[in-house]
TORTI-50586 format. One line per 4 residues: number of its first residue (from 1); their letters; for each residue z, x, y of C-alpha. Coordinates in steps of 0.1 Angstrom, whole numbers, plus 5000, padded with zeros to 4 digits. Layout:
NUM) a) Z X Y | ...
This chain:
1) xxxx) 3033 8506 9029 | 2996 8512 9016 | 2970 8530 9036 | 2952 8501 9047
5) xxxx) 2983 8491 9060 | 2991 8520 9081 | 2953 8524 9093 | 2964 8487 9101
9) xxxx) 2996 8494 9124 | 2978 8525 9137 | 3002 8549 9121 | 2973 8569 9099
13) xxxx) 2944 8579 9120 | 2909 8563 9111 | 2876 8561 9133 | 2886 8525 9142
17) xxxx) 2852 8512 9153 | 2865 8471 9158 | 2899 8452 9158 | 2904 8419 9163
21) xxxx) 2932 8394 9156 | 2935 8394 9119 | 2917 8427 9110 | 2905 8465 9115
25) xxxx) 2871 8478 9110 | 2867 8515 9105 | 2849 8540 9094 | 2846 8549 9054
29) xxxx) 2854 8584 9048 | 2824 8588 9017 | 2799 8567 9031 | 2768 8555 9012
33) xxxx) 2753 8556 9049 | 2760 8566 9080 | 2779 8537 9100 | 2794 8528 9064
37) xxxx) 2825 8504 9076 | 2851 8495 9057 | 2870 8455 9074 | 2905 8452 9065
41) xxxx) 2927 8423 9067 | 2963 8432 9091 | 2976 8412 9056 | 2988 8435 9023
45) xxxx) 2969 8418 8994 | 2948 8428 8970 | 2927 8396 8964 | 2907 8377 8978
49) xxxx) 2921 8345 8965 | 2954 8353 8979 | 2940 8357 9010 | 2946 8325 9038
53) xxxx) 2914 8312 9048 | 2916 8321 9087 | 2913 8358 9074 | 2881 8357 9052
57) xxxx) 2865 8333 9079 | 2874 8362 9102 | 2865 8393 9081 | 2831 8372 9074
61) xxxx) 2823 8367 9112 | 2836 8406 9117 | 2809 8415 9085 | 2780 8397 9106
65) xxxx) 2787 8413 9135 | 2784 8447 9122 | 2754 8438 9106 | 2740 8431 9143
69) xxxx) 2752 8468 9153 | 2732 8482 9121 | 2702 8469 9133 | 2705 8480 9170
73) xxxx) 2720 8510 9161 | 2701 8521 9129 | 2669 8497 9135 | 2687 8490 9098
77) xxxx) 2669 8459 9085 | 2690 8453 9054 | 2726 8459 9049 | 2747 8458 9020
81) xxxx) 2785 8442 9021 | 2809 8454 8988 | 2842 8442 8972 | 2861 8447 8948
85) xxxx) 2892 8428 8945 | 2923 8422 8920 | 2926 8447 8894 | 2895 8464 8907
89) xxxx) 2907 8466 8942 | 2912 8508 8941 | 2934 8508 8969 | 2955 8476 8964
93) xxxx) 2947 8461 8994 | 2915 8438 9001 | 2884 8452 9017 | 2850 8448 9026
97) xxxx) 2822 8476 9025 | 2797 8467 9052 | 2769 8494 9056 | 2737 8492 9072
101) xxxx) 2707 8500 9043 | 2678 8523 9051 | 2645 8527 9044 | 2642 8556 9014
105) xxxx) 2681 8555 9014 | 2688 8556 8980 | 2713 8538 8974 | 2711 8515 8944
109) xxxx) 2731 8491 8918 | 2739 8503 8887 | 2742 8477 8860 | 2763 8483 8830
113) xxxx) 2745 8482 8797 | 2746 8456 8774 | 2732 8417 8765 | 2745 8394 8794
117) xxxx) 2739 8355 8791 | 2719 8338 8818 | 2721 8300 8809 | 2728 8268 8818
121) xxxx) 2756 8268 8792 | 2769 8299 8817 | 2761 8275 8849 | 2783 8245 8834
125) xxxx) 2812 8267 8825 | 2809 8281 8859 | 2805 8247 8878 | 2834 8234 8854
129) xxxx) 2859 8258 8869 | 2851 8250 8902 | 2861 8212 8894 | 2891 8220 8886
């Protein structure tokens, strides 16, 4: 089993701060801000296109209400929600950041360098794909 997956079955201890059905919400261990969540499906993969649709319908719903608590608990008025999934998925098994943003936090993208296209020819390819 992965971590996830024993924070999951409740045989690794995390700061579980929701659970429902289909997934776990705890606490990060290296926040980017206090109340920094990560929501987990009770499913092992590593993608969210392998992922049946009850589950990211569920982890989504979870996400807004944590938002909610950010702003009641934090007065937070933004938040910031993460993944990274597939080969970028660092612990193999699909998961959201949630985390409430502060004023003066911070916390901020970093872009890799380079040219990137922004285009139409970049919106057809994209809309092409979904077609299909």
């Amino acid at each position: 089993m992965c971590l996830f997956c024993d924070i999951a079955a409740h045989e690794h201890e995390a700061f579980i701060v929701d659970e429902t059905e289909r997934t776990v919400t705890f606490l990060d261990i290296a926040p980017a801000n206090e109340g920094h969540v990560l929501i987990i499906p009770k499913l092992h993969v590593d993608s969210i296109v392998d992922m049946p649709d009850e589950y990211v319908l569920e982890m989504t719903a979870v996400a807004r209400r944590m938002v909610k608590a950010f702003a009641k608990v934090y007065g937070a008025a933004g938040y910031g929600i993460m993944q990274n999934g597939g080969a970028n998925c660092e612990f193999g098994h699909f998961h959201l950041h949630v985390f409430p943003r502060l004023e003066g936090d911070g916390y901020d993208w970093i872009y890799p360098e380079g040219p990137k296209e922004v285009s139409q020819a970049v919106a057809d390819r994209l809309r092409g794909a979904l077609k299909q």
